[in-house]
PDB file as gemmi writes it, atoms N, CA and C in Angstrom:
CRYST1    1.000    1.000    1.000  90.00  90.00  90.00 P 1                      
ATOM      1  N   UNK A   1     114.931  47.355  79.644  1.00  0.00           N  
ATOM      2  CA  UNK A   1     115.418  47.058  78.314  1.00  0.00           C  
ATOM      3  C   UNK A   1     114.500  47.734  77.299  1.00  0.00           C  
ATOM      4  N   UNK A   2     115.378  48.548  76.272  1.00  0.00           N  
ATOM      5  CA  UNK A   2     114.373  48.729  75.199  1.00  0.00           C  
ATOM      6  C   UNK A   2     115.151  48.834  73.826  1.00  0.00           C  
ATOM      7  N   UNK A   3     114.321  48.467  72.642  1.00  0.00           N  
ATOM      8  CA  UNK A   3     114.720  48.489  71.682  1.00  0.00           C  
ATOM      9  C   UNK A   3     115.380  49.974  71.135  1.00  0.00           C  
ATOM     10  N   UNK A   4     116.618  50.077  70.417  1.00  0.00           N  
ATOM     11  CA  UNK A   4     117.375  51.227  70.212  1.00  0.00           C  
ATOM     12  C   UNK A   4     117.937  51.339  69.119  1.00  0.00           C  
ATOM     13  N   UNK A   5     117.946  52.685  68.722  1.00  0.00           N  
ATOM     14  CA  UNK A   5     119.290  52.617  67.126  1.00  0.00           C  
ATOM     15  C   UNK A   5     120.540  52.740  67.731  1.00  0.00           C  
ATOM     16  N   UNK A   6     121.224  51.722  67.252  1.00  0.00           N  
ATOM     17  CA  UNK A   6     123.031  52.334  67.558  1.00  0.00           C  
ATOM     18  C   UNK A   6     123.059  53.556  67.436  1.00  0.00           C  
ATOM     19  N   UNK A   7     122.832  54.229  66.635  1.00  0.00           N  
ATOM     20  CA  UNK A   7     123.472  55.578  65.586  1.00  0.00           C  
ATOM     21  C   UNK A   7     123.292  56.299  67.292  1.00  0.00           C  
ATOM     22  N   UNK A   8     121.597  56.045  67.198  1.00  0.00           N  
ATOM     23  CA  UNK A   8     121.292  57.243  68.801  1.00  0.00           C  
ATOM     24  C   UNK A   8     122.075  57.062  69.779  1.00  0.00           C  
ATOM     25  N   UNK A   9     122.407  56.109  70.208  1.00  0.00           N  
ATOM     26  CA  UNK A   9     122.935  55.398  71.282  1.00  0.00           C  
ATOM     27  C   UNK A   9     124.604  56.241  71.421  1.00  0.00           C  
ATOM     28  N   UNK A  10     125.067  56.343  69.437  1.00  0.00           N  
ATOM     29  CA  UNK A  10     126.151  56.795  69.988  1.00  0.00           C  
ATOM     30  C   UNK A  10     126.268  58.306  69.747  1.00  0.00           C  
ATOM     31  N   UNK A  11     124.936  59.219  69.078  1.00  0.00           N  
ATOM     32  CA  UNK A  11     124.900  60.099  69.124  1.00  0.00           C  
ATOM     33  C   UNK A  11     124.498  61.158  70.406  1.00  0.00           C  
ATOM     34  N   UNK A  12     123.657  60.336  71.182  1.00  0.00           N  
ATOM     35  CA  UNK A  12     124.073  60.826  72.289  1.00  0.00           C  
ATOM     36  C   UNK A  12     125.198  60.578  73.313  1.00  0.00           C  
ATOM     37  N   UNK A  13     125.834  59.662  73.267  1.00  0.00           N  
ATOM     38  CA  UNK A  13     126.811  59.970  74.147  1.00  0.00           C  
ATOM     39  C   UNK A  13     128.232  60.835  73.519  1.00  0.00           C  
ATOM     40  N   UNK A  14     128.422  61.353  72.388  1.00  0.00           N  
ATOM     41  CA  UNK A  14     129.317  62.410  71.964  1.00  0.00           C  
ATOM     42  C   UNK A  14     129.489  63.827  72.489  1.00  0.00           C  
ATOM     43  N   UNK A  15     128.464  64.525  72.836  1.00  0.00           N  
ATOM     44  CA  UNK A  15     128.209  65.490  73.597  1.00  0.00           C  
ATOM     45  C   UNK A  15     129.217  64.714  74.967  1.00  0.00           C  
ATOM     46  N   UNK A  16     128.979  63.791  75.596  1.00  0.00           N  
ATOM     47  CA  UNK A  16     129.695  63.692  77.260  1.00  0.00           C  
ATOM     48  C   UNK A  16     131.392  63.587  76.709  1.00  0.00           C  
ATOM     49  N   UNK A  17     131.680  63.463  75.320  1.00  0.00           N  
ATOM     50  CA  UNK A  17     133.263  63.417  75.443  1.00  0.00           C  
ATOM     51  C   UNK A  17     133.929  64.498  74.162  1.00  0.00           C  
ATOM     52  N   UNK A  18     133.315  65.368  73.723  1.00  0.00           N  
ATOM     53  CA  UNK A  18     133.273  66.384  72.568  1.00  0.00           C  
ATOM     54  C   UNK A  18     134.396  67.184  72.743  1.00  0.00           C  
ATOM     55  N   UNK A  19     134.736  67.897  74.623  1.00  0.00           N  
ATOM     56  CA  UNK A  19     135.718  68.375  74.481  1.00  0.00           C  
ATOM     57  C   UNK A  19     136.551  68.039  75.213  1.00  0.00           C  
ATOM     58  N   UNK A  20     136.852  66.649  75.330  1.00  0.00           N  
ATOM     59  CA  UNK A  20     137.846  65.806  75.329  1.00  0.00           C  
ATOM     60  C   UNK A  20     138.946  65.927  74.457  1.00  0.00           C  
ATOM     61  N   UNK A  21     138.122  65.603  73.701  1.00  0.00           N  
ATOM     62  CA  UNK A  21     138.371  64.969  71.953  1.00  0.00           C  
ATOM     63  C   UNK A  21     138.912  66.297  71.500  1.00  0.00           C  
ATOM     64  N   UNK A  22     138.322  67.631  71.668  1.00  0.00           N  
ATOM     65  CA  UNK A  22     138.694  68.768  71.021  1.00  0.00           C  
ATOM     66  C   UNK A  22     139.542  69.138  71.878  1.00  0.00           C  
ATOM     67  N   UNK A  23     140.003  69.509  72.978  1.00  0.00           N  
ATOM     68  CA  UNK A  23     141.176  70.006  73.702  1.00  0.00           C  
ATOM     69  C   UNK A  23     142.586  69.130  72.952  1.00  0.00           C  
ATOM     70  N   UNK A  24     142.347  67.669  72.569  1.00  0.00           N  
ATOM     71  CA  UNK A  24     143.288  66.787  72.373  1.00  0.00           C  
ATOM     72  C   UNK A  24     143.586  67.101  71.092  1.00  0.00           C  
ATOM     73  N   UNK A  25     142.808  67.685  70.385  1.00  0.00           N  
ATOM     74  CA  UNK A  25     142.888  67.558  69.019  1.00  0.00           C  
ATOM     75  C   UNK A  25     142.777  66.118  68.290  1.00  0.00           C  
ATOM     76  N   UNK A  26     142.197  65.514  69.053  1.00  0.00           N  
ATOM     77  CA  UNK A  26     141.372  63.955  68.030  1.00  0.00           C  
ATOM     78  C   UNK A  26     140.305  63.941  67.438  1.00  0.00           C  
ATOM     79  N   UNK A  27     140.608  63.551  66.223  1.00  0.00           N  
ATOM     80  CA  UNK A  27     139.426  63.284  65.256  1.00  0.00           C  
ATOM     81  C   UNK A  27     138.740  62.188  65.526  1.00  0.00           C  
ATOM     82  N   UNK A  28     136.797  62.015  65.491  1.00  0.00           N  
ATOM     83  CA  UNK A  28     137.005  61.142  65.943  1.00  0.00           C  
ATOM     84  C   UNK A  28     135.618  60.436  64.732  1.00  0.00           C  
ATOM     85  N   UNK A  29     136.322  59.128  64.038  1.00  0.00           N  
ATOM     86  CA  UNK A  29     135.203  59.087  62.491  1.00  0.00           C  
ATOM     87  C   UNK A  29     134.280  57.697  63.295  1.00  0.00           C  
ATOM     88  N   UNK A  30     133.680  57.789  62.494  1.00  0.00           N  
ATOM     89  CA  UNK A  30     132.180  57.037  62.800  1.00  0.00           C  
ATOM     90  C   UNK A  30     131.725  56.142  61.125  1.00  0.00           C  
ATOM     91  N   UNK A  31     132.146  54.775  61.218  1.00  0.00           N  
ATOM     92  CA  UNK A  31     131.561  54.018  59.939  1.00  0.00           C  
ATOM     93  C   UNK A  31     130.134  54.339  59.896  1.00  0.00           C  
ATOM     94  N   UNK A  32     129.937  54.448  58.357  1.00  0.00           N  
ATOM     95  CA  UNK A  32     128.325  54.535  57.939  1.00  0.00           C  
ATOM     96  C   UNK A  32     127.997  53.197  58.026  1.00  0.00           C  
ATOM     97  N   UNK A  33     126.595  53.227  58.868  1.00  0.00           N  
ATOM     98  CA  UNK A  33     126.095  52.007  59.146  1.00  0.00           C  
ATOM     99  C   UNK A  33     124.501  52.682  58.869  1.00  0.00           C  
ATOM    100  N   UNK A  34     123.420  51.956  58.882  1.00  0.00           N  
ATOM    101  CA  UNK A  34     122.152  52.076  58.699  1.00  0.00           C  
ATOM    102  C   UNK A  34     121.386  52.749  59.580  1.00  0.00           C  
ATOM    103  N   UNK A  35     120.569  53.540  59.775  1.00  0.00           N  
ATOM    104  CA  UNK A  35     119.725  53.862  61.161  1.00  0.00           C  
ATOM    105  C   UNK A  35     118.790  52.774  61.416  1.00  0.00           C  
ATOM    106  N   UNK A  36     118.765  51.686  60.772  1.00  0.00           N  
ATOM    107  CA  UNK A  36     117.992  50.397  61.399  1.00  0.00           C  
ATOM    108  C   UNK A  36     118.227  49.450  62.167  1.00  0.00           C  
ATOM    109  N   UNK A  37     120.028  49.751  62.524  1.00  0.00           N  
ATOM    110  CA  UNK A  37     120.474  49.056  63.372  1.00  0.00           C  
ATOM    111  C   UNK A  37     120.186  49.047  64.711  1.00  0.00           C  
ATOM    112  N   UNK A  38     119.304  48.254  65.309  1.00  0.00           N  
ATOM    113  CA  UNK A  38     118.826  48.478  66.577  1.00  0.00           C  
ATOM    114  C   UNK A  38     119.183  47.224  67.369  1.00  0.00           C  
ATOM    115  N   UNK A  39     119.413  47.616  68.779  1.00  0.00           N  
ATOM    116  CA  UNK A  39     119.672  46.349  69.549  1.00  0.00           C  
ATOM    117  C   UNK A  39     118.848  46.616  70.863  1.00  0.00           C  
ATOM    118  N   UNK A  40     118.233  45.906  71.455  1.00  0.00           N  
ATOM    119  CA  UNK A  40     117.295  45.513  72.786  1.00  0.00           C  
ATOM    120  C   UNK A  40     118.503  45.811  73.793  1.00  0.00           C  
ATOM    121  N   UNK A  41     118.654  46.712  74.647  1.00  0.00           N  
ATOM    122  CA  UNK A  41     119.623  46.990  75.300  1.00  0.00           C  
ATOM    123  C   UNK A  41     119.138  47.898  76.564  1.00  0.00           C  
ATOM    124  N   UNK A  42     120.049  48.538  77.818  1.00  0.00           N  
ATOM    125  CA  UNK A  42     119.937  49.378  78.162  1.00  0.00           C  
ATOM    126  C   UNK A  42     120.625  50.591  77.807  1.00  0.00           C  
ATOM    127  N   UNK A  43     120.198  51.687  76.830  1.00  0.00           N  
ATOM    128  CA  UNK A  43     120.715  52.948  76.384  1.00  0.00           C  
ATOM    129  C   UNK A  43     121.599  53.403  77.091  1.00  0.00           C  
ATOM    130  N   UNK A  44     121.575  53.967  78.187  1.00  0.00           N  
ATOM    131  CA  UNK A  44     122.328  54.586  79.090  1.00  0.00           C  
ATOM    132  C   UNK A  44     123.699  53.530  79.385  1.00  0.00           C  
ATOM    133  N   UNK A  45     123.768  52.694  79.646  1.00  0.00           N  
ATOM    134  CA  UNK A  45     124.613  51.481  80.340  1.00  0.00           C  
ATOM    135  C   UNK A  45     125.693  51.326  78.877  1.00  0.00           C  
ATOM    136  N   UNK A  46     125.102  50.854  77.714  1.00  0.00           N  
ATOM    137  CA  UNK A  46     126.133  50.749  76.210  1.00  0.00           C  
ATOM    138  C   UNK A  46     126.712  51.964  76.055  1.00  0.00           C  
ATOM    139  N   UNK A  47     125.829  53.357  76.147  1.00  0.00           N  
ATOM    140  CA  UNK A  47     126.529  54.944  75.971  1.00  0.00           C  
ATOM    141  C   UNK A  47     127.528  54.734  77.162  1.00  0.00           C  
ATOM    142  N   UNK A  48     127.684  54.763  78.408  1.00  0.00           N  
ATOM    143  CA  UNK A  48     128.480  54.418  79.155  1.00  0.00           C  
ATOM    144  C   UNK A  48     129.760  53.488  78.928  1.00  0.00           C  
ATOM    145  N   UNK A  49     129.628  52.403  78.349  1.00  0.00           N  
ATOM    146  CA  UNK A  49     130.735  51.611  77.971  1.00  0.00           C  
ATOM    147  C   UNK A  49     131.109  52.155  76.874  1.00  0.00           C  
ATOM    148  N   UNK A  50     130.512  52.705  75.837  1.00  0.00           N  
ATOM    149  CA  UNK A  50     131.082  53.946  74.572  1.00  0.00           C  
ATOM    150  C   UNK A  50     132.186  54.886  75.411  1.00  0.00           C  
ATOM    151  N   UNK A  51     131.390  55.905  76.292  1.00  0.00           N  
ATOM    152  CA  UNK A  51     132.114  56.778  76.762  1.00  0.00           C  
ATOM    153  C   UNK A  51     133.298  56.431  77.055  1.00  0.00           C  
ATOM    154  N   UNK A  52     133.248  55.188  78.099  1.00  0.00           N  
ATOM    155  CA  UNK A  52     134.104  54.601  78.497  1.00  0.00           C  
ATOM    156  C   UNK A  52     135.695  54.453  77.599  1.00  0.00           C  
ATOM    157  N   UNK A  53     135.306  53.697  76.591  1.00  0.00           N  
ATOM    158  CA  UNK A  53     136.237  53.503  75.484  1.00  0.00           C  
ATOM    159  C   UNK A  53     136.648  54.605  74.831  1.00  0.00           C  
ATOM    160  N   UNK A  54     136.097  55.629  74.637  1.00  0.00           N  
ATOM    161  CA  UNK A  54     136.213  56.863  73.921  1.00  0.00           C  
ATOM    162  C   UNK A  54     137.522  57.448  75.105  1.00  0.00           C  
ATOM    163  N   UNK A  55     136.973  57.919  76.251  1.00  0.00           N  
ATOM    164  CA  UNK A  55     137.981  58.281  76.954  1.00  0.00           C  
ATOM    165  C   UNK A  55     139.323  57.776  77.394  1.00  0.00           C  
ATOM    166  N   UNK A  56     139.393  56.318  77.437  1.00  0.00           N  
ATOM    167  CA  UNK A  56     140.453  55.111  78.027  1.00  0.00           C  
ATOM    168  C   UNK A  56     141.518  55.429  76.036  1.00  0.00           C  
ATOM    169  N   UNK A  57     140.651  55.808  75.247  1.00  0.00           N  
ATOM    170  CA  UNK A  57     141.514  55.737  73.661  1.00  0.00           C  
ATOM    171  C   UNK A  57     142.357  57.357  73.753  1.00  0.00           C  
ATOM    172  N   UNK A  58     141.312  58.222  74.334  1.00  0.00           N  
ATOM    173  CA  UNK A  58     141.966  59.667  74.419  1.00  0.00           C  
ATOM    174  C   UNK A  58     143.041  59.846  75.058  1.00  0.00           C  
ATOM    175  N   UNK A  59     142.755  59.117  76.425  1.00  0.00           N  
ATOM    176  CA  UNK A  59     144.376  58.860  77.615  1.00  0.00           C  
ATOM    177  C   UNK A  59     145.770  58.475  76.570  1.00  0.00           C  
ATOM    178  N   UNK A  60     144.887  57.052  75.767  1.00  0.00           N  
ATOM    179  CA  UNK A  60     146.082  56.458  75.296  1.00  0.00           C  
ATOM    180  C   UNK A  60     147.245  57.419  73.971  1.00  0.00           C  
ATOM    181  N   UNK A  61     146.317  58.050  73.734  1.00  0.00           N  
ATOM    182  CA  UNK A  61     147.180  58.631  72.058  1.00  0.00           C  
ATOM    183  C   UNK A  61     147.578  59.923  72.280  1.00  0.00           C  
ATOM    184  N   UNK A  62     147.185  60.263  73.660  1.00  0.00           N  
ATOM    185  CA  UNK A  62     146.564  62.150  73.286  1.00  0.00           C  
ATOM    186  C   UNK A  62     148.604  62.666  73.177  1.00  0.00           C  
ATOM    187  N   UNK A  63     149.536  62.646  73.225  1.00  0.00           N  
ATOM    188  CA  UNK A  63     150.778  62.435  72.986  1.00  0.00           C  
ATOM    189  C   UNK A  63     151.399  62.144  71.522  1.00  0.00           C  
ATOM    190  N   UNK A  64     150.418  61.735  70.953  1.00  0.00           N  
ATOM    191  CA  UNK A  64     150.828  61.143  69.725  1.00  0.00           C  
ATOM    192  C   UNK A  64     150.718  62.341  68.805  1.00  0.00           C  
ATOM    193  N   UNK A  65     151.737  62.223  67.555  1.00  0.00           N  
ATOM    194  CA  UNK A  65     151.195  63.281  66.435  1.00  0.00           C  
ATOM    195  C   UNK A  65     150.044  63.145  65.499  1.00  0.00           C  
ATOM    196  N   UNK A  66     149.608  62.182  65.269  1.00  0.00           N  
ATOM    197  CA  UNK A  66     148.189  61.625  64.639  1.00  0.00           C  
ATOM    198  C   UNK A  66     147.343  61.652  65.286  1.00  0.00           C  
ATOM    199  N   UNK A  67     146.456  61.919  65.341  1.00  0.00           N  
ATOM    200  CA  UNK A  67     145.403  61.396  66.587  1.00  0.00           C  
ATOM    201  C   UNK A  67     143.950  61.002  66.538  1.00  0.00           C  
ATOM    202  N   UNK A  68     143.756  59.932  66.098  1.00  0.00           N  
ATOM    203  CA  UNK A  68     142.413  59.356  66.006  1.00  0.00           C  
ATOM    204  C   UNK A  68     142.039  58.388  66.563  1.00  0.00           C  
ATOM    205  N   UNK A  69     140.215  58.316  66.649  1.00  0.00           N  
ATOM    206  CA  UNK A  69     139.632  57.235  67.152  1.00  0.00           C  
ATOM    207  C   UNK A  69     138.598  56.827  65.969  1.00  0.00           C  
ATOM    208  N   UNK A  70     138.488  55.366  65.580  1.00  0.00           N  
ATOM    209  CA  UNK A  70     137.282  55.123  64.721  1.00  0.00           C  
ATOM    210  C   UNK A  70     136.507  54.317  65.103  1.00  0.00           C  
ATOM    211  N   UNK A  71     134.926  55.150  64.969  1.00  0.00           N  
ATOM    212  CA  UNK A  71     133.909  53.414  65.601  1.00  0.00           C  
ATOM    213  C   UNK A  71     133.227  53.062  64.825  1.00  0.00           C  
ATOM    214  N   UNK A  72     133.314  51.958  64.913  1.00  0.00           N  
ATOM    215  CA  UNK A  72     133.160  50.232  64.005  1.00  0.00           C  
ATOM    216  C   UNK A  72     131.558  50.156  64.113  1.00  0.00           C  
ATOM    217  N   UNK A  73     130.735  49.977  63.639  1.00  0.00           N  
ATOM    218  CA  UNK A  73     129.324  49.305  64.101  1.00  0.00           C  
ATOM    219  C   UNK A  73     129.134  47.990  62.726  1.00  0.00           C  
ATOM    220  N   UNK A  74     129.196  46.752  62.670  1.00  0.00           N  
ATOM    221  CA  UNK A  74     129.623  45.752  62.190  1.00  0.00           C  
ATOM    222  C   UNK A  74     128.083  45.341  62.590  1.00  0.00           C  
ATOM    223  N   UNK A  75     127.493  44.177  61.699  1.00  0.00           N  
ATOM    224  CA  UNK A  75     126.829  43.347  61.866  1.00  0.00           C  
ATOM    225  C   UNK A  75     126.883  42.129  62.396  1.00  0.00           C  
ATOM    226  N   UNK A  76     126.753  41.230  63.033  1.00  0.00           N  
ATOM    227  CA  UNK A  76     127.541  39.685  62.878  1.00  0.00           C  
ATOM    228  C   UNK A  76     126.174  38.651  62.326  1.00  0.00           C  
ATOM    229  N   UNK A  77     125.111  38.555  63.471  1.00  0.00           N  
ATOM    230  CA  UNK A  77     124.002  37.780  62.931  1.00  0.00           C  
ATOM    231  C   UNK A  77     122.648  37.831  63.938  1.00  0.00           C  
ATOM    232  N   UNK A  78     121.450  37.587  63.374  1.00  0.00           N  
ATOM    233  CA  UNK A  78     120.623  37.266  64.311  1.00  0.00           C  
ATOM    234  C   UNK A  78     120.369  38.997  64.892  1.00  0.00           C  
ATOM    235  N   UNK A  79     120.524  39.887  64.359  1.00  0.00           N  
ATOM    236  CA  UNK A  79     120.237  41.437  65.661  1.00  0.00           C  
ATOM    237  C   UNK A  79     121.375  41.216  66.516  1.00  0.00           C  
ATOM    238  N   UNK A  80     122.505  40.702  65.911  1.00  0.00           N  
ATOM    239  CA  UNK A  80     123.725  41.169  67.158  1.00  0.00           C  
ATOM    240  C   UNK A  80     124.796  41.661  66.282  1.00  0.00           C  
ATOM    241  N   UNK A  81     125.063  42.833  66.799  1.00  0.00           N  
ATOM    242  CA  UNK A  81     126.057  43.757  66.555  1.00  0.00           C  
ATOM    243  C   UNK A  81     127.576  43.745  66.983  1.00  0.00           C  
ATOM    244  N   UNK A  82     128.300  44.001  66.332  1.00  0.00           N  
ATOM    245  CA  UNK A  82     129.574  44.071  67.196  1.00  0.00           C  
ATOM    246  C   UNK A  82     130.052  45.929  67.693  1.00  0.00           C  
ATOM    247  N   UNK A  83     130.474  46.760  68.290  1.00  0.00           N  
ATOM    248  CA  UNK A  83     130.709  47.993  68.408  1.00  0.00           C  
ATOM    249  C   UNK A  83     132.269  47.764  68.812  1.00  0.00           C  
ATOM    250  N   UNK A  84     133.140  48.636  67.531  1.00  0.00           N  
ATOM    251  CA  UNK A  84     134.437  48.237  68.173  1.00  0.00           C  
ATOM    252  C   UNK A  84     134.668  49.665  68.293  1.00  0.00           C  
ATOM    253  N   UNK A  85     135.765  49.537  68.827  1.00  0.00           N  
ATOM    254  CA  UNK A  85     137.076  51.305  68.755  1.00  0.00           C  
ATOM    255  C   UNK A  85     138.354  51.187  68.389  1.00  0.00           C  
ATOM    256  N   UNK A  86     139.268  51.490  67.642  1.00  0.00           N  
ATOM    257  CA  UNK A  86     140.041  51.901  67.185  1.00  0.00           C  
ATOM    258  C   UNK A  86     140.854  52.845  67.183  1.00  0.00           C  
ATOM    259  N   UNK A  87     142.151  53.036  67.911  1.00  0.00           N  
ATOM    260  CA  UNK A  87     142.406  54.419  67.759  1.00  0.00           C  
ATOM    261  C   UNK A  87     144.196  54.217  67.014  1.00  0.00           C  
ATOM    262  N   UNK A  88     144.317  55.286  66.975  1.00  0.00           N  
ATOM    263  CA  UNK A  88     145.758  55.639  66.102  1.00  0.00           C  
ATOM    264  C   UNK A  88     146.793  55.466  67.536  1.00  0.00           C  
TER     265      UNK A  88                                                      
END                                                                             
């Protein structure tokens, strides 16, 4: 476990789904959130469940004429975060 910024967390895992996203032609936006948002986590394991969602949203729309995904980074309380996804 170690302490982490979201932002990093999801800036590195963009590179593993970049040309996903670009073969599909999905845009994919990112809420401004703080670089102080940090959560005690395993890095690798949350980028993984990111990826995860990123790709399971690409399957779902890539057909569609719109095509987006948006991620959420929300506060709730206490150093706990919510990370959602969104797609068109």
């Amino acid at each position: 476990m170690e302490v982490t910024s979201i932002r990093k967390i999801i800036n590195d895992t963009l590179p593993f789904c970049e040309s996903k996203l670009a073969n599909h032609k999905i845009n994919l936006r990112i809420n401004d959130f703080p670089e102080s948002y940090t959560i005690d986590c395993r890095p690798v394991q949350i980028s993984q469940v990111i990826l995860n969602l990123i790709s399971n949203a690409a399957d779902a729309i890539q057909n569609k004429n719109e095509k987006w995904i948006q991620i959420f980074v929300t506060p709730l309380e206490n150093q706990i975060f919510q990370i959602s996804l969104t797609d068109c």
